[in-house]
C-alpha positions, 0 to 999 in steps of 0.5 A, a space after each residue: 270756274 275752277 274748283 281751286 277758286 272755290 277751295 280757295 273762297 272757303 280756305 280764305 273765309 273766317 269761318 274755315 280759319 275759326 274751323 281749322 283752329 278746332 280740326 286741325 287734322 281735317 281735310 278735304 275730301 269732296 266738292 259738290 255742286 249742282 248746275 242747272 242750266 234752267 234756272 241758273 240756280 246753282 249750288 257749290 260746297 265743299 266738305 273736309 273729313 273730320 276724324 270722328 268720322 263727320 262731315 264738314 260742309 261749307 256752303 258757298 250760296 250768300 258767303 261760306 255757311 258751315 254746317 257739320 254732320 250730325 251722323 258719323 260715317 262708317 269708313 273714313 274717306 280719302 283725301 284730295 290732295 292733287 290740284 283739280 285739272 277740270 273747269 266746272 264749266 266744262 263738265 256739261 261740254 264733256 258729257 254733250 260730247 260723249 252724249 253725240 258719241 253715244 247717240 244720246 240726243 236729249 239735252 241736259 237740264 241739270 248735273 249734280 257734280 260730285 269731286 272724289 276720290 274713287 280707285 285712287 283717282 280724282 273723279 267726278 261723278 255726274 248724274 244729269 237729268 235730261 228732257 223726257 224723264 232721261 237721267 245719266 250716270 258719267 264718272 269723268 277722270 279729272 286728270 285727263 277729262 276721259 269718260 270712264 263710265 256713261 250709263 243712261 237710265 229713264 226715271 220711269 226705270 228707276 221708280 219701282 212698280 208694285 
């Protein structure tokens, strides 16, 4: 699914539309969902900065739920202001296709997608978690789908060892 379609569920709700009253200088600047392709579980928001620095977070799981952060950030983020080019749909298809590329042959349980901007580009960070313990790290450029970075880890790597 598009992440127009979700900006828009938000932007069309009647909390955004009391929100927008309040912050009337927010704006967008990040989707995050999860995908997991076990469970069919999935998790979709999507944040607007606040000038003070906070986080607005409106859930899409049983309608839109607002919640806003408690903590201020330290710098401010930027805006999303082009219209997103890649299906959330086929994030799992660019990373398997990078993955036989790459000669990564495990298969994919989860991704946790994060939209952003990241040197002035629309990117998506993805961290899949794989079979046997395997997690990867891709950034996918939404205007044309290119992999610019793909790193592999094992969990095991990741825990630290007395």
């Amino acid at each position: 699914m598009k992440f127009e379609h979700y900006k828009a569920r938000v932007e069309e709700s009647k909390e955004f539309k009391k929100f927008r009253e309040k912050h009337k200088k927010a704006y967008l600047c990040a989707g995050f969902f999860v995908l997991d392709f076990e469970t069919g579980k999935n998790m979709h928001q999507v944040d607007y900065y606040l000038p003070n620095g906070k986080i607005a977070t409106f859930i899409l799981e049983e309608g839109v739920n607002l919640k806003i952060s408690e903590q201020a950030l330290k710098k401010e983020l930027p805006q999303i202001k082009a219209e997103i080019k890649t299906d959330l749909d086929a994030l799992k298809g660019i990373v398997e296709d990078e993955m036989k590329n790459r000669t990564v042959t495990e298969r994919i349980k989860k991704i946790i997608a994060v939209l952003h901007i990241l040197d002035n580009k629309v990117v998506w960070n993805l961290q899949c978690i794989l079979d046997g313990l395997a997690l990867l790290n891709v950034h996918v450029d939404d205007s044309d789908k290119s992999v610019l970075k793909f790193e592999k880890h094992s969990l095991m790597d990741l825990i630290k060892k007395p």
